[in-house]
PATI-558681 format. One line per field, with one value per residue: x, y, z of N, C-alpha, C in turn; residue number from 1; residue in one letter. Coordinates in steps of 0.1 Angstrom, whole numbers, padded with zeros to 4 digits. Each point is the difference from the previous one (the first is absolute). Layout:
<pts>
npx [X/...]
npy [Y/...]
npz [Z/...]
capx [X/...]
capy [Y/...]
capz [Z/...]
cpx [X/...]
cpy [Y/...]
cpz [Z/...]
lofi [NUM/...]
dopa [A/...]
</pts>
This chain:
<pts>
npx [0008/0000/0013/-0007/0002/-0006/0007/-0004/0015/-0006/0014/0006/-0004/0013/0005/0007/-0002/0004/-0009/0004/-0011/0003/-0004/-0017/0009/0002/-0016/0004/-0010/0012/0005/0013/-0004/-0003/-0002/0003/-0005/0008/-0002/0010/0005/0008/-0003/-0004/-0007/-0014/0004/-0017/0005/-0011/0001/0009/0009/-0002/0000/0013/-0005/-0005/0004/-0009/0012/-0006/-0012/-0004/0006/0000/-0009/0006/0005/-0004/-0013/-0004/0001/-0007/-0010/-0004/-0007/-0009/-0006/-0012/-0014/-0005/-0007/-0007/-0012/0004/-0017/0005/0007/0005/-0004/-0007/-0005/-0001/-0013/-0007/0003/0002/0013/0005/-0010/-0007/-0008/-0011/-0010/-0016/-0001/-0016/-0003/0006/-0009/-0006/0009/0007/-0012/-0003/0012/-0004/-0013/0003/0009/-0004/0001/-0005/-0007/0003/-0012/0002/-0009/0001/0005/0012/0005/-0012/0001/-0009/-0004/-0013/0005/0003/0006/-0008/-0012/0004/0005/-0020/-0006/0005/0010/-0001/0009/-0011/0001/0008/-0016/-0007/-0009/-0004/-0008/-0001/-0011/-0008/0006/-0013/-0010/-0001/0005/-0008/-0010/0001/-0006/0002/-0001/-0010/0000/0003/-0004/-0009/0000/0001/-0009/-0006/0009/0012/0016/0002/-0013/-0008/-0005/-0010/0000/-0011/0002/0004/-0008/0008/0000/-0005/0007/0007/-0012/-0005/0008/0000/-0013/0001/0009/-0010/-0009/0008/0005/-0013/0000/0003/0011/0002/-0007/0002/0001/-0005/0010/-0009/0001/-0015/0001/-0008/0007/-0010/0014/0006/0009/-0005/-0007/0004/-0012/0011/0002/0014/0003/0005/0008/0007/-0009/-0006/0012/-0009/0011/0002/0011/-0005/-0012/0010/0010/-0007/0000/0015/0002/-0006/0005/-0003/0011/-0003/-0004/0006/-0012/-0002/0001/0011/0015/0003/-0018/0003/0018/0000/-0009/0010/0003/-0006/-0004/0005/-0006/0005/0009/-0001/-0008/0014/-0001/0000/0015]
npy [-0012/0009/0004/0010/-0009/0007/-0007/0003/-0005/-0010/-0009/0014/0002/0007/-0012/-0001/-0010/0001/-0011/0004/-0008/-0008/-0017/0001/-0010/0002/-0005/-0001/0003/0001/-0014/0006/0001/0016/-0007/0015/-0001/0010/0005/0009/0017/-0005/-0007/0000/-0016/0004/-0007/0000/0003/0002/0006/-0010/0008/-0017/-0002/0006/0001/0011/0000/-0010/0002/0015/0001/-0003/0008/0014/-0002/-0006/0010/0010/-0006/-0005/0013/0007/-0008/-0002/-0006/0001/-0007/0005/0005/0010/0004/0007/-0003/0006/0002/0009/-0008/0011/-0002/-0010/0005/0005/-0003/-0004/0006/-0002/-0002/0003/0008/-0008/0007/0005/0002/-0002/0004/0001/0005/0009/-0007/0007/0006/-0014/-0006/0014/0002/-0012/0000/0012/-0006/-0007/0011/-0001/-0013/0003/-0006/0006/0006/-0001/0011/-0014/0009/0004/0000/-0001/0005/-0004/0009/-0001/0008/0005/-0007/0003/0016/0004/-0005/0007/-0012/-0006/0014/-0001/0013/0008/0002/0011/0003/0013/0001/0010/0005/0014/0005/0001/-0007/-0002/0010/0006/-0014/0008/0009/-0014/0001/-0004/0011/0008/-0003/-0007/0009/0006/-0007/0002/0011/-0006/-0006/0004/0000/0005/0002/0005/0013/0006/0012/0003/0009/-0003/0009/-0012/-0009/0011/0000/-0003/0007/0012/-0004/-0002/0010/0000/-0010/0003/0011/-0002/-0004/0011/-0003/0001/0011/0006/0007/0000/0008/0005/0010/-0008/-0001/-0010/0002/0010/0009/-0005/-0007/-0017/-0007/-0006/-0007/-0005/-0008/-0005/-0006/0005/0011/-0016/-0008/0011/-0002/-0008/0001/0012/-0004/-0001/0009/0006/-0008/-0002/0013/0005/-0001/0007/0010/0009/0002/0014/-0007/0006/0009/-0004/-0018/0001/-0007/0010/-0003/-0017/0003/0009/-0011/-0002/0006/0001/0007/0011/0009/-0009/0003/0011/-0005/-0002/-0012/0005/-0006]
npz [0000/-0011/0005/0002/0008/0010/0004/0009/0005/0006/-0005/-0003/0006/0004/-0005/-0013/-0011/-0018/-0006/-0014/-0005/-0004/0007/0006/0005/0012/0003/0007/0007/0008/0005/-0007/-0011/-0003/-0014/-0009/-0014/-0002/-0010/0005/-0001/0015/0011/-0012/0005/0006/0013/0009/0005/0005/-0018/0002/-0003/-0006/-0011/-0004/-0014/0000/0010/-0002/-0011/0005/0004/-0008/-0004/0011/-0002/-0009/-0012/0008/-0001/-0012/-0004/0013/0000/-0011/0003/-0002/0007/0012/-0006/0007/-0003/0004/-0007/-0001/-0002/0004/0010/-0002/0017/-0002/-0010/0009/0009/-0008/0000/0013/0000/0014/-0005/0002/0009/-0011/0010/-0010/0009/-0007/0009/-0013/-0007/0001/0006/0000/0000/0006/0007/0000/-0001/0010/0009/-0011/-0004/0001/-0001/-0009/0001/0011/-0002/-0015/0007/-0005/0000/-0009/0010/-0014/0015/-0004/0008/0007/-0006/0013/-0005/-0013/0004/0010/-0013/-0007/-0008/0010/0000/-0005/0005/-0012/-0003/0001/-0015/0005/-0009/0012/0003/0001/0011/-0013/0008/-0015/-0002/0010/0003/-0010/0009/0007/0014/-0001/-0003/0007/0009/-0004/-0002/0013/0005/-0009/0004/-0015/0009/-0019/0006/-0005/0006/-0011/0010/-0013/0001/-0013/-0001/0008/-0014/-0003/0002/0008/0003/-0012/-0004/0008/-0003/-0013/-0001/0013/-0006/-0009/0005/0004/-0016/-0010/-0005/-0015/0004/-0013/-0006/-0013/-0012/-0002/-0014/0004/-0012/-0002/0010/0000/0000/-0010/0004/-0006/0011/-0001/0010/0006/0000/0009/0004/-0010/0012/0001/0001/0013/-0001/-0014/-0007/-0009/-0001/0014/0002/-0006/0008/0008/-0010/-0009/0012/0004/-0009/0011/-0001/0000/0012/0007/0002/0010/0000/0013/-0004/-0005/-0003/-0004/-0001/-0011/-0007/-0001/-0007/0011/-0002/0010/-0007/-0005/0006/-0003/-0008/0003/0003/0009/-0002]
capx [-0008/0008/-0007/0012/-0005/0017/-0001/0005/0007/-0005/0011/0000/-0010/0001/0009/-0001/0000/-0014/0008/-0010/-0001/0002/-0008/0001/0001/-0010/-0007/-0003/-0003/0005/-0006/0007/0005/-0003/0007/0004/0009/0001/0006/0004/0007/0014/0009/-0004/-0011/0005/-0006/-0002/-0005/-0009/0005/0015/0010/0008/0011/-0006/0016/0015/0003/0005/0009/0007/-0007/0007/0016/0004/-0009/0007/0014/0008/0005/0007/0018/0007/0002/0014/0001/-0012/-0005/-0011/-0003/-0014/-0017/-0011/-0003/0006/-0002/0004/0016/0011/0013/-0001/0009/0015/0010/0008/0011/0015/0001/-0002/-0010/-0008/-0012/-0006/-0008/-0008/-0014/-0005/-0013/-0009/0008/-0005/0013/0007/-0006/-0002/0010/0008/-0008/-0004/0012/0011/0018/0004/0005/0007/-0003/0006/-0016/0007/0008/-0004/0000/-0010/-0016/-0009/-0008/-0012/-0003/0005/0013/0004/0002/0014/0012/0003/0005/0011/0009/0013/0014/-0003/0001/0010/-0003/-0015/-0004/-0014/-0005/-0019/-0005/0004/-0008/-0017/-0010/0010/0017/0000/0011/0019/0006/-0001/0015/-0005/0001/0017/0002/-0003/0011/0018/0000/0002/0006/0008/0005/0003/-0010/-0005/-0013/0003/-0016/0002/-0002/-0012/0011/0000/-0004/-0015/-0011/0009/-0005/0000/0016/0002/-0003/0004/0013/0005/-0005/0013/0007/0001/0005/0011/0010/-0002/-0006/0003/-0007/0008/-0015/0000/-0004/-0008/-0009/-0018/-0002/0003/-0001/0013/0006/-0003/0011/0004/0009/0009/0000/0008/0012/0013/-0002/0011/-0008/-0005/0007/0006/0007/-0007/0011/-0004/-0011/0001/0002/-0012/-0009/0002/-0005/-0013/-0006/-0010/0006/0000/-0016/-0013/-0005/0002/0010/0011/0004/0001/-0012/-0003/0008/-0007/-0008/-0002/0006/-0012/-0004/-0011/-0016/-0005/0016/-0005/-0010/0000/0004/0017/0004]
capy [0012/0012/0013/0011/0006/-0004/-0013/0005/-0011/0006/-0003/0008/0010/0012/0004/-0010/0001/-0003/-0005/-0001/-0009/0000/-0008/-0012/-0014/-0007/0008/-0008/-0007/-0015/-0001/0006/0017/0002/0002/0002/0004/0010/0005/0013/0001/0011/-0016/-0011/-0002/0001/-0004/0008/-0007/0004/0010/0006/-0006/-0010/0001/0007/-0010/0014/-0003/-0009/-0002/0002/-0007/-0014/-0002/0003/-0009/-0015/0000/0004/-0008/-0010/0006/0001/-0010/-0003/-0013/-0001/-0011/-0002/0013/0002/0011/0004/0012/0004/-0006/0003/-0013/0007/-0006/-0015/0003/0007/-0009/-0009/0010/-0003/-0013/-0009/-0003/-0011/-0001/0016/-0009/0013/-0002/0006/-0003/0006/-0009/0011/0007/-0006/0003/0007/0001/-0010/0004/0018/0004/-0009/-0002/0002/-0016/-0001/-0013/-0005/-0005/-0012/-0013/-0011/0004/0008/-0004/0015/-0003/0011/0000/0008/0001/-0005/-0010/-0005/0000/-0007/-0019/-0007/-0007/0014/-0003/-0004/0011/0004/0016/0003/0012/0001/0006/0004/0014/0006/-0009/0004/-0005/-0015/0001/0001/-0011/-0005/0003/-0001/-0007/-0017/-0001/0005/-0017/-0007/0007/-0001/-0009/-0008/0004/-0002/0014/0012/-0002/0013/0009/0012/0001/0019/0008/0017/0017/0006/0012/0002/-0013/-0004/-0012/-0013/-0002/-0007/-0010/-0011/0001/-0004/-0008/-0008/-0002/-0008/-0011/-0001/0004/0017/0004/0012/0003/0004/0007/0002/0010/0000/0015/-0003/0001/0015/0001/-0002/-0018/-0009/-0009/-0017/-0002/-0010/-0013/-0010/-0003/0005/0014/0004/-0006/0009/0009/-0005/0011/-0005/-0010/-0013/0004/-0004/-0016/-0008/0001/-0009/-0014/0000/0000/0010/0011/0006/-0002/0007/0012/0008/0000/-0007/0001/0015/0004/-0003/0003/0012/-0001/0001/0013/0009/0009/0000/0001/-0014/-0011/0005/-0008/-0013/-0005/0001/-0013]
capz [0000/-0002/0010/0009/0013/0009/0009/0010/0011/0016/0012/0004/0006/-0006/-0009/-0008/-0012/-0007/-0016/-0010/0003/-0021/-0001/0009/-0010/0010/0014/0007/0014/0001/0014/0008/-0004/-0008/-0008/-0010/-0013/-0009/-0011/0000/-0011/-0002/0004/-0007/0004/0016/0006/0008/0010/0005/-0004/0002/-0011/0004/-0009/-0013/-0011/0001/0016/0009/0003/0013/0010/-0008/-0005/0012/0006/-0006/0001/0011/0011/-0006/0000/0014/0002/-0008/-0003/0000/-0009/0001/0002/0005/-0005/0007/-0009/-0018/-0008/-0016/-0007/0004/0001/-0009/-0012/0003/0009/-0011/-0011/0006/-0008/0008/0010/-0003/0002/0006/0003/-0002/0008/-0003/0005/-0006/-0012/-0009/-0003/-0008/-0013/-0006/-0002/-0007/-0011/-0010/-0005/-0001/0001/0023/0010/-0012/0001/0012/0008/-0011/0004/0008/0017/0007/0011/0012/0011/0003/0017/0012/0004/0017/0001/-0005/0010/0009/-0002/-0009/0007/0012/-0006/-0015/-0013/0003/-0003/0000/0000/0000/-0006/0006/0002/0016/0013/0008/-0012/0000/0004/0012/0004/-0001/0008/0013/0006/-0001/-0022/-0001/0004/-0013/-0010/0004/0004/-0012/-0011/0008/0007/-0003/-0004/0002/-0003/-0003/-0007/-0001/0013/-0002/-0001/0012/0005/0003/0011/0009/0013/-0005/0003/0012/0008/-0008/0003/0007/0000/-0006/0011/0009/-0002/-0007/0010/-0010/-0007/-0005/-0014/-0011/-0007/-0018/-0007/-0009/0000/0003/0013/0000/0018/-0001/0005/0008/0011/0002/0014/0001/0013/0001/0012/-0002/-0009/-0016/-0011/-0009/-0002/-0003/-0005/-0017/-0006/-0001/-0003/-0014/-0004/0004/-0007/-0011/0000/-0001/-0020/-0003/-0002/-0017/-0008/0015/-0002/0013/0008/0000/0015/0006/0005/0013/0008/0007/0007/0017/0007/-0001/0006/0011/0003/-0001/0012/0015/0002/0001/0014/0003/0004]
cpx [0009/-0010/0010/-0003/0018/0000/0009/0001/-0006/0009/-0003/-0018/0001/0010/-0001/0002/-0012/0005/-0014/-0002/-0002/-0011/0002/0001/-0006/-0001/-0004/0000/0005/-0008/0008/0001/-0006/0017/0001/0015/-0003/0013/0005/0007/0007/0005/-0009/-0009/0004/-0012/0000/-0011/-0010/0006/0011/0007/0011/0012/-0007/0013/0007/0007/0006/0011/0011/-0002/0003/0013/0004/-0004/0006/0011/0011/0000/0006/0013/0008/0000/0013/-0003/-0020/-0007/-0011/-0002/-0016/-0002/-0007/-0006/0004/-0010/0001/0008/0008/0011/0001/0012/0018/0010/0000/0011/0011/-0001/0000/-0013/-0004/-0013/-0003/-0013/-0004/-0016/-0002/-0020/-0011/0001/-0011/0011/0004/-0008/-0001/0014/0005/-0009/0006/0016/0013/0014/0005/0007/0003/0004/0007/-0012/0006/0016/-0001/0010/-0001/-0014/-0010/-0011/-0012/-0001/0001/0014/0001/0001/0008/0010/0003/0001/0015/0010/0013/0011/-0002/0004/0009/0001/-0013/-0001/-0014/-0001/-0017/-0003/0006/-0005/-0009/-0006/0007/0016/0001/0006/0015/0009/-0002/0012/-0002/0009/0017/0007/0000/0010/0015/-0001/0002/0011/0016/0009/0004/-0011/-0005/-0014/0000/-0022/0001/-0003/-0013/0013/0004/-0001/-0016/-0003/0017/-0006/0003/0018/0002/-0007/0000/0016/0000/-0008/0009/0013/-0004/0005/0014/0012/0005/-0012/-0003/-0008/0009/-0017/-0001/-0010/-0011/-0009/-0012/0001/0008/0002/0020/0005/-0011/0011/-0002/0007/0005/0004/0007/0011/0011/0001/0011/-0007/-0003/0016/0017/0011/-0006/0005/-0006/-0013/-0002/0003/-0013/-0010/0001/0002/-0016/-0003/-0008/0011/-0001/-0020/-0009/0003/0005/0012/0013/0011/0002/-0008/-0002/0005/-0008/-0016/-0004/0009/-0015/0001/-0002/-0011/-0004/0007/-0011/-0014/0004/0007/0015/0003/0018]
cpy [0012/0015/0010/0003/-0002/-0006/0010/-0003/0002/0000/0013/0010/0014/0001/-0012/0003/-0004/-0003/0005/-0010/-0002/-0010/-0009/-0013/-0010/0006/-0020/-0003/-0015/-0001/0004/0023/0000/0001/0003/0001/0009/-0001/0015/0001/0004/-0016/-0011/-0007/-0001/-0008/0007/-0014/0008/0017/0007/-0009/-0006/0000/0004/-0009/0012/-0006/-0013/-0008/0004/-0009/-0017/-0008/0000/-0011/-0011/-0005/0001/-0012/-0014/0000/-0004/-0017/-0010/-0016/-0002/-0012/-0003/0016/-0003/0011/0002/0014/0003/-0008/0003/-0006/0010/0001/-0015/0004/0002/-0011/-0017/0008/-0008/-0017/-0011/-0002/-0017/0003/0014/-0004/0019/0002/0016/0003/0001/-0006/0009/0008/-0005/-0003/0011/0004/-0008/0009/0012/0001/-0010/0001/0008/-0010/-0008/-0016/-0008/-0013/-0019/-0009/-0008/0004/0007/-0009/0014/-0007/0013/-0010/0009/-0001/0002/-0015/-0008/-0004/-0010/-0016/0001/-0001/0010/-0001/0000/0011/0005/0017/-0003/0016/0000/0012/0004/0008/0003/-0009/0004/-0012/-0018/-0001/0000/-0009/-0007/0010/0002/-0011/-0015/-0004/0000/-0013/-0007/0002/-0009/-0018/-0011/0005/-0007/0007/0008/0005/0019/0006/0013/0004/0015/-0002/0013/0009/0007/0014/0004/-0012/-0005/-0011/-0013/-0004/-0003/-0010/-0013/-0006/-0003/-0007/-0015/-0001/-0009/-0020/0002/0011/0012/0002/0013/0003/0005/0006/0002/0006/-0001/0012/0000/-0005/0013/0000/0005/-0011/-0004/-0004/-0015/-0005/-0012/-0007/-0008/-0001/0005/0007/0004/0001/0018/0008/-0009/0009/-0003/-0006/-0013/-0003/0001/-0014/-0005/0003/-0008/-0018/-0005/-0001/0012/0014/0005/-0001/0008/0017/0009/-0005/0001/0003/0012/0004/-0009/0002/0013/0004/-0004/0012/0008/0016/0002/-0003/-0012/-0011/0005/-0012/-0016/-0005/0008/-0007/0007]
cpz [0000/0013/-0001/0009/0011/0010/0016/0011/0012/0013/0013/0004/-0008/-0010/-0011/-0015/-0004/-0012/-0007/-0004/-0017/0001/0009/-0001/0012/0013/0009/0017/0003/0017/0011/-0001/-0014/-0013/-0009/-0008/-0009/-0010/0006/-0015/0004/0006/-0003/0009/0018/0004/0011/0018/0011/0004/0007/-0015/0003/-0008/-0018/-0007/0000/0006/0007/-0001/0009/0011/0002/0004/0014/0013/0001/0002/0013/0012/-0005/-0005/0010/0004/-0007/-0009/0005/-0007/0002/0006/0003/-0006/0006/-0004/-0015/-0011/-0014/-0012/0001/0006/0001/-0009/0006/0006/-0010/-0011/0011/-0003/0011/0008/-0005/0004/0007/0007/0008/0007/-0003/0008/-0009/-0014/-0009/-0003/-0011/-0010/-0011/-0004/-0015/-0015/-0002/0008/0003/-0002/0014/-0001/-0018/0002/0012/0003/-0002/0004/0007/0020/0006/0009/0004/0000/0002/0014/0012/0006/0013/0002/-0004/0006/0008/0004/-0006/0011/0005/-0016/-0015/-0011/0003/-0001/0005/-0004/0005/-0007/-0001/-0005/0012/0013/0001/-0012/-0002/0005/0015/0006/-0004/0007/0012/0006/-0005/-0016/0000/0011/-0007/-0012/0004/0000/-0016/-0009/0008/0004/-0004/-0010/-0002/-0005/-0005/-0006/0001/0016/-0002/-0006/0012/0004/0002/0007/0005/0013/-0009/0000/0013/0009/-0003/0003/0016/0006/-0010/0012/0012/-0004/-0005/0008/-0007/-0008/-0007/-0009/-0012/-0005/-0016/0002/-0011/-0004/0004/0015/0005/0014/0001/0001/0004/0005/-0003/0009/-0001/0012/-0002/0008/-0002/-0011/-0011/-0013/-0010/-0001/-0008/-0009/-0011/-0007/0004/-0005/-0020/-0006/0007/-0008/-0009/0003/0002/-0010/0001/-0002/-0015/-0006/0009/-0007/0009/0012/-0009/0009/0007/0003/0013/0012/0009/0008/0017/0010/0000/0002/0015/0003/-0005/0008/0016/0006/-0002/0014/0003/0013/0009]
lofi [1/2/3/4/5/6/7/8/9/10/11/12/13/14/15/16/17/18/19/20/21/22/23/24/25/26/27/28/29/30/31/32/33/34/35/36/37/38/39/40/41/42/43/44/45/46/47/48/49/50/51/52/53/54/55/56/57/58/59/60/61/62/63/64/65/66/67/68/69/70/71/72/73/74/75/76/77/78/79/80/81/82/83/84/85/86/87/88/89/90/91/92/93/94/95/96/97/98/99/100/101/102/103/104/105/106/107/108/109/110/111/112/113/114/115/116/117/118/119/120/121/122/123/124/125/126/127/128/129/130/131/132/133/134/135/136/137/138/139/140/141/142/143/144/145/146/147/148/149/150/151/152/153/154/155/156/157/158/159/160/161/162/163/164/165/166/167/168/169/170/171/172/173/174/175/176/177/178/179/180/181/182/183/184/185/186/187/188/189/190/191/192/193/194/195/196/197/198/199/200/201/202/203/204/205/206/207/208/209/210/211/212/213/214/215/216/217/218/219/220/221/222/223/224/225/226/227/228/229/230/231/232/233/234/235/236/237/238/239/240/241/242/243/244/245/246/247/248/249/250/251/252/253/254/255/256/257/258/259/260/261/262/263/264/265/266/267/268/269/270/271/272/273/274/275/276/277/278/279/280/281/282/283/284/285/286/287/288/289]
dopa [X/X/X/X/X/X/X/X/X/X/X/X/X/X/X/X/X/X/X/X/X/X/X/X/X/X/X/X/X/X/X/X/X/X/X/X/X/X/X/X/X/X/X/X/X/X/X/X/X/X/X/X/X/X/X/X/X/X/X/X/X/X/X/X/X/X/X/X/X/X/X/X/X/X/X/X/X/X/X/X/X/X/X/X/X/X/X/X/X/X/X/X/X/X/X/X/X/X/X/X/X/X/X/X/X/X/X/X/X/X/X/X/X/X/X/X/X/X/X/X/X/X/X/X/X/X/X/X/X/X/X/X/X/X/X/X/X/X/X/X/X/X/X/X/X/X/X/X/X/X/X/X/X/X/X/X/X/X/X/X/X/X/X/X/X/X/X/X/X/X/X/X/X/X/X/X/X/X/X/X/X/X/X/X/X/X/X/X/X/X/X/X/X/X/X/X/X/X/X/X/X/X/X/X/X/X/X/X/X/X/X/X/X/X/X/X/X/X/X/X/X/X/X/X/X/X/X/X/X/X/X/X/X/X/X/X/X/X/X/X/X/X/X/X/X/X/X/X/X/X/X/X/X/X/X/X/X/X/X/X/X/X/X/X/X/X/X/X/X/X/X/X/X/X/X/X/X/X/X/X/X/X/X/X/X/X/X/X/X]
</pts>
């Protein structure tokens, strides 16, 4: 259905954006949130989640890439990864690009996401959905967590909404136990945080609600345009805090042994290196130790 009409973000009360909106390609009430798809004409087709903007194809290779890469980098050798959320296949997609994973294993609550995803924007997850090691799961990723086998992953992204609504429960102490408890010992967690210049409580209470299982926990950030605010944050979780301060020399060969060096938009090792040097006004809202 062709409109001109403008699609205007509700994250914010008094503040926000607005896309023109070129054609609606889908309106759907799932039993979790309301979900749209648009056509814009400036970041190509966006999805919109109970009218906040989830990811646009402008875009989410920032989001994407940062999300992925960095802690599979830092890790070094990854062979089984968790998902939780991302129905989009996106980061699916990224985290098969490294050559040692063997198994991405994708819990999605919402399999109307992934459908509509797969139909109006498929080259997000550029046939990740299709591999053979790939496992995605329409379920509940709390419960997930909380059966799977102690020790089993060697990453976990989460990839939510905010903590209001379906994203809410992946952040609580029960979920970040769970977390520490299945991942192995150079294992790491990584989930957005928000824009901290406008939802600094979700950084810091998430961040210290991670501290009470894991022994470092920090954040790195990236620069997406369609989460207006300045830096998102990507908060981070794991036992040892060499992992995030690897030199770039070494951080360039783990890529190219990974196989994903020379193919990412937005990472690499000088961005990831630097991504965790924060700002104040973003260092100020995390545990100090």
């Amino acid at each position: 259905m062709a409109t001109d009409s403008w699609l205007n973000e509700t994250l914010y009360k008094e503040w926000g954006q607005r896309f023109l909106v070129k054609r609606e390609l889908a309106r759907v009430q799932s039993p979790f949130q309301d979900i749209a798809i648009f056509e814009s004409y400036t970041h190509g087709r966006v999805m919109v989640l109970d009218g906040v903007i989830q990811i646009t194809e402008g875009d989410e290779f920032v989001y994407q890439e940062m999300l992925t890469h960095v802690p599979l980098i830092a890790h070094g050798a990854p062979r089984q990864v968790l998902i939780i959320g991302a129905g989009d296949g996106g980061v699916l997609r990224r985290c098969l690009m490294h050559r040692s994973v063997e198994k991405a294993v994708m819990v999605e609550i919402d399999g109307a996401v992934i459908d509509l995803c797969k139909q109006h924007m498929p080259g997000i997850s550029a046939g990740a959905f299709d591999d053979p090691r790939a496992q995605v799961i329409v379920g509940d990723g709390i419960d997930y967590v909380r059966k799977a086998e102690s020790g089993r992953f060697d990453a976990i992204i989460v990839d939510s909404t905010d903590p209001i609504g379906v994203g809410e429960v992946l952040f609580t102490d029960e979920f970040y136990a769970n977390c520490a408890r299945i991942l192995t010992p150079k294992g790491l967690v990584v989930n957005q945080c928000g824009v901290p210049f406008m939802q600094a409580d979700e950084l810091r209470d998430t961040s210290l609600r991670r501290a009470k299982v894991f022994a470092d926990v920090w954040a790195y950030v990236a620069a997406v345009p369609t989460y207006v605010g300045g830096f998102m944050t990507l908060g981070w979780a794991g036992r040892d805090a060499a992992q995030r301060a690897l030199p770039i020399e070494e951080v360039r060969a783990r890529a190219a042994a990974a196989g994903i060096l020379g193919t990412t938009r937005y990472w690499s090792p000088e961005i990831h290196w630097g991504a965790f040097n924060l700002p104040p006004y973003i260092a100020q809202h995390l545990p100090q130790r």
